[in-house]
Structures are given as C-alpha cells and as structure tokens.
C-alpha positions in Angstrom: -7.8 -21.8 -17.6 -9.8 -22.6 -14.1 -11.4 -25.2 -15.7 -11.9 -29.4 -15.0 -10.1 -30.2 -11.7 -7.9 -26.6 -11.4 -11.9 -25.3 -10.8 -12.9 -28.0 -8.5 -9.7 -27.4 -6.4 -9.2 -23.7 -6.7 -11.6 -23.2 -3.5 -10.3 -25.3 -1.3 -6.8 -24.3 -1.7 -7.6 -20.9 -0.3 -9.8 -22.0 2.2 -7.0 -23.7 4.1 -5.0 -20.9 4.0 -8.0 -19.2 6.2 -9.9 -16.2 6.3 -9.6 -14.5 3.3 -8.0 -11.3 4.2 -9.4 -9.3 1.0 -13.3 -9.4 2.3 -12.5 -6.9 4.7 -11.2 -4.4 2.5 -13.8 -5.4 -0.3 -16.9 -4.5 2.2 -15.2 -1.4 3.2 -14.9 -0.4 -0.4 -18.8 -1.5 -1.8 -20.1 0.5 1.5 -18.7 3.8 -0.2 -21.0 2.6 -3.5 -24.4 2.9 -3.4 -26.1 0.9 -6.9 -24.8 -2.4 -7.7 -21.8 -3.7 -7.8 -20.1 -6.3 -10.6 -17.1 -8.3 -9.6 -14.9 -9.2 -12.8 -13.2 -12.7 -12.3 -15.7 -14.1 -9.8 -15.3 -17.5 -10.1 -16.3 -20.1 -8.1 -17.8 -17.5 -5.7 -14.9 -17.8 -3.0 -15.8 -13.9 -2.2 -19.0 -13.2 -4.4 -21.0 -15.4 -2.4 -20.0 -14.4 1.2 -20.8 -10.8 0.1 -24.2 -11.7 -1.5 -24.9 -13.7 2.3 -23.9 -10.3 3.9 -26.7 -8.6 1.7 -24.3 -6.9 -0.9 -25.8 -6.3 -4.1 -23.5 -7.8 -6.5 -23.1 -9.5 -9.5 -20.2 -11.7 -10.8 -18.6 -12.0 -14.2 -15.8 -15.0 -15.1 -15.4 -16.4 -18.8 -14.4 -19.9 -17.6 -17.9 -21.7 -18.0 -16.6 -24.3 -15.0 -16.2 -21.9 -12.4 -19.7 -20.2 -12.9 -21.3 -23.7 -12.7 -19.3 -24.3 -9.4 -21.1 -20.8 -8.4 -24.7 -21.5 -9.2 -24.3 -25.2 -7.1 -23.9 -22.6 -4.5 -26.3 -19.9 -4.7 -28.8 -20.4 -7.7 -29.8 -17.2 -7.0 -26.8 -15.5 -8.2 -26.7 -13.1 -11.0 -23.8 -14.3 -13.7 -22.0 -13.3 -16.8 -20.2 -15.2 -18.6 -17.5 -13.3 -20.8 -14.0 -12.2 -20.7 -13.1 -8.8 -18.9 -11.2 -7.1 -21.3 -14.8 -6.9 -23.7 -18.0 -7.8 -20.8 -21.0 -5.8 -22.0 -23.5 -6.3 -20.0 -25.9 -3.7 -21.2 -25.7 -2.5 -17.3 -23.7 0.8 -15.5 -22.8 -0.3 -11.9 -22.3 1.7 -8.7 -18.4 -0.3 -7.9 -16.9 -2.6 -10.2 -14.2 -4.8 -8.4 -11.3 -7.2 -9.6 -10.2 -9.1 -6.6 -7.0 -11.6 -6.4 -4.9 -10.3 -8.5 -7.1 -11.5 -11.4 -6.3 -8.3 -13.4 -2.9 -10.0 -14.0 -3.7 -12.7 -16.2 -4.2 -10.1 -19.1 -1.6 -9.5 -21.3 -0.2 -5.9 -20.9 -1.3 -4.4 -24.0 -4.9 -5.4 -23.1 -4.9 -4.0 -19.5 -5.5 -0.4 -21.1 -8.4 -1.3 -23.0 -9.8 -3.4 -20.0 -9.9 0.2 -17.8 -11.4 1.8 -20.6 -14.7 -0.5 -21.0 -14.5 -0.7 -16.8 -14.8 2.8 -17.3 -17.8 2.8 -19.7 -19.8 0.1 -17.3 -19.4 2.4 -14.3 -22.4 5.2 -13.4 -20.6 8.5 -13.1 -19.0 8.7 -9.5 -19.0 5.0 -9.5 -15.3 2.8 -7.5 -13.4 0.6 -9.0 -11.1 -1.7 -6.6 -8.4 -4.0 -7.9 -5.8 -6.0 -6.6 -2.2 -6.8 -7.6 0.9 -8.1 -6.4 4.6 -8.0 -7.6 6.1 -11.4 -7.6 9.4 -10.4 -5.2 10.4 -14.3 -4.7 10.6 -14.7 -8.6 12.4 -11.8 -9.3 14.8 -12.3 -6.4 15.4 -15.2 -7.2 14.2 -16.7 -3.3 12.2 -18.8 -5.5 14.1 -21.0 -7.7 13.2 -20.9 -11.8 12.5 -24.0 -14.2 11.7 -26.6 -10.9 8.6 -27.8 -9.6 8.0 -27.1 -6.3 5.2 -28.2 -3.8 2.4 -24.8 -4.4 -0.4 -26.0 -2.5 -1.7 -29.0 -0.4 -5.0 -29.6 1.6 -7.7 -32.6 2.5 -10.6 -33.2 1.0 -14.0 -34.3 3.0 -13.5 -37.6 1.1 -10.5 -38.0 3.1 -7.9 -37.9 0.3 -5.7 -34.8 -0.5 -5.5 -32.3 -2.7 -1.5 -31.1 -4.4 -0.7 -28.2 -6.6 3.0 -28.5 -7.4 4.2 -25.3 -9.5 7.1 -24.4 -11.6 8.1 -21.3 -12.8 9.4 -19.0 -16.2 10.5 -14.7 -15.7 10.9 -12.6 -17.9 12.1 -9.9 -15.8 12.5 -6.6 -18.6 8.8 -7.7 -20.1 7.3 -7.9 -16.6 5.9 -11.5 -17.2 5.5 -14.6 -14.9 4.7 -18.1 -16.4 3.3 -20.4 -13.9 2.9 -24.3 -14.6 0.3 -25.6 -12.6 0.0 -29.7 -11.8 -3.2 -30.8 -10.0 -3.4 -34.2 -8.5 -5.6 -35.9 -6.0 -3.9 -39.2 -3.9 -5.7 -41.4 -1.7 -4.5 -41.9 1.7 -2.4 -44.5 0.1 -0.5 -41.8 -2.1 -2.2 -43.5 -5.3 -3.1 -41.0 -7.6 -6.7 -40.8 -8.5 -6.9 -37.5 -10.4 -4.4 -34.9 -12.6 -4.6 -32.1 -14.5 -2.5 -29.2 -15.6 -2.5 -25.8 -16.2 -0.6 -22.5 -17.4 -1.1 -18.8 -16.2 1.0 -15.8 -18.0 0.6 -13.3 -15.2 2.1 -10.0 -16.2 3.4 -7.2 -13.3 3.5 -4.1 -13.0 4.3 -1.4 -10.7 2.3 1.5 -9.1 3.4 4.2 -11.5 2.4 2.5 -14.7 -1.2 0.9 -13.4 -1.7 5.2 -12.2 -0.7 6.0 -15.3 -3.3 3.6 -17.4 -5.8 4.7 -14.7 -5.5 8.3 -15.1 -5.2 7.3 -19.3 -9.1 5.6 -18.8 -10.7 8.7 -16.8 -10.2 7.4 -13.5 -9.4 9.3 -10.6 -6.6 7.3 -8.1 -8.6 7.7 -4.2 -6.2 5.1 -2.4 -3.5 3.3 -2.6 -2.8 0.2 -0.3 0.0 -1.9 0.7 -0.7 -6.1 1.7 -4.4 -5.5 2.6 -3.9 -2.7 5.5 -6.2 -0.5 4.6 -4.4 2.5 6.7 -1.6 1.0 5.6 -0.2 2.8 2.2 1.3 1.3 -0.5 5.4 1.7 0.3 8.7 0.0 -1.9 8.2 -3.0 0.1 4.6 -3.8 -0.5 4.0 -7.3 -2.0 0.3 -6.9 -2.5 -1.2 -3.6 -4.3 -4.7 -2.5 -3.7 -6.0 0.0 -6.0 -9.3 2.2 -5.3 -10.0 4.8 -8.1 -13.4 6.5 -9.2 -15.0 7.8 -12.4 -15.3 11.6 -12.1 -18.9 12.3 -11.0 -19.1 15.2 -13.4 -19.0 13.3 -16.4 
C-alpha cells in the first residue's frame, strides 16, 4: 500500500484539491502540547513537513518504505520511523501523538483497540492524541454506485502530462468495511498511457460511540469532538468527517 506510483501521486492529488483544511486544526491541537509530537501515517510529508517549516517539533512514523523516501527528498532533516502503527516502539514518550487523514481506518477493526493501547503507552502522562475519521455516507447510500470504476482523482503534472486515479468500490455495510480499488495511470497530452499501477485499501468505519468507547477502554480521556474540520463546530448525525481529540490522564 502507498507504494511505486500510488506514492509518487498521492501528493499531488491532494494538492489540487487546495489547502489542506486539516493543518489548521492540527496546529491548534500540537499548541495545547508542549514535548514532541509523533505523527502516525506521515507519509510523504504532505502535512509533517509544513508543520516542521512552521517550527513544530515533530516526528513522523509510516511503514511504507516509498513514502518515507518521498519525505527525506524533502526535508533530510526529518526525523522517521519506519514501522506499522498498530506495534511502533520507538523507545520515545511524546507530548501529542496525531493520526491525520483518516489513516486510522486502514486497520482492521480488531486491531484498532490494540493500536490506542500502545498510543497510550508512547504518550507522556497528560500528553493529546488527535485523529481523524470519516463515515463513508455516499457508499452506504448508495449516491455512489458499487462494483464500477469511476473517475477518483485527476491533476497535471509539471511535465505536462496528467495524473488519473479511477476507483471502484465493495460494502459491507453490517461489518463496517469499505474496499476501495485504486487504478493509477499517467497519459501524455496525447492520452497515451505512459505509467499504471494499482492498488487496494480495506478501510473499516465506525461511528462516534464505538471509537469513545475503545478510547475510554485504552485510558484516554475524550476532550473534543469535531464535525468536517470546524473546530467550534461539534460532531452532529450529519458530520461526514470525525475529529477526535482525547488525553492520557495526567495523574497516571
């Protein structure tokens, strides 16, 4: 997973969508933190990096080998771990620990549990933890047709050619799981294909009373709730996007 061209194109997808819309609510969150700060799932560096520019102290953690590589191009200064969430020991207690775009999601449910629990060990008494979800509404409803490809994502590249994720879905609506099929392909201007690879994420959902009740399982404490990136905006029955900010009790 993110690796070969899905890691090569993952950035530049989201950058022509924009502004990421998560920084804001990540800065406000690692300003309540003194200590340093580990982001689980950091990828490329699509928000690692502008937070280490803006003098965060923060670290970055991603098992796919590809991404991390994409990272140090980009700032060889960067501090890395490469390991998988659910078991990261980096010998190190942190002041926040965040998981950003929905990355929490591509663990299976059984191993979201265990994942709080070692958070929850790497975390300095007091210390936040932020995390990010969302609750696939189109899939479920059915807006979003099941079993075709559809065109996902499309942007140009400096070389002048373009960039096309087409995507195709699987739900399983009782088990809370989304397949997604990925196909990557670069075309020239032309439209001849130069590049292709594919992918598959199993993303699993789930909603605000079962993540509290894992949280409060792990010995966190839920501070905030918060609905599509508003942060004075709460978590309601229509929220798409779940932001989660909890803490490790400082008496422990």
């Amino acid at each position: 997973m993110y690796d070969d061209l899905e890691a090569t194109l993952h950035d530049t997808f989201w950058a022509a969508e924009g502004v990421s819309a998560e920084l804001p609510l990540l800065k406000k969150f690692l300003q309540q933190y003194s200590g340093t700060a580990l982001e689980l799932g950091c990828g490329s560096g699509r928000l690692l990096l502008p937070l280490l520019d803006d003098g965060y102290l923060i670290e970055g953690l991603d098992n796919s080998a590809d991404m991390l590589r994409l990272c140090r191009e980009q700032n060889e200064y960067a501090v890395l771990h490469q390991a998988s969430m659910e078991d990261f020991q980096t010998g190190t207690p942190y002041g926040s620990i965040t998981i950003p775009a929905f990355t929490l999601q591509l663990l299976p449910y059984n191993k979201i549990l265990p994942t709080l629990s070692n958070i929850h060990q790497h975390l300095h008494p007091g210390g936040g933890l932020y995390f990010t979800t969302f609750i696939p509404w189109a899939e479920i409803t059915g807006e979003l047709e099941e079993g075709v490809w559809f065109s996902d994502q499309e942007a140009k590249l400096p070389d002048g050619n373009t960039a096309r994720c087409h995507t195709r879905f699987e739900i399983m609506r009782l088990s809370q799981k989304l397949i997604r099929e990925h196909r990557y392909e670069v075309v020239s201007p032309g439209n001849k294909v130069l590049d292709t690879s594919e992918s598959t994420h199993h993303l699993t959902w789930f909603w605000p009373r079962e993540i509290n009740e894992m949280l409060q399982q792990s010995g966190f404490t839920i501070d905030q709730t918060i609905g599509n990136f508003d942060f004075d905006h709460p978590c309601d029955d229509n929220s798409q996007i779940i932001t989660i900010i909890a803490s490790r009790s400082s008496e422990e």
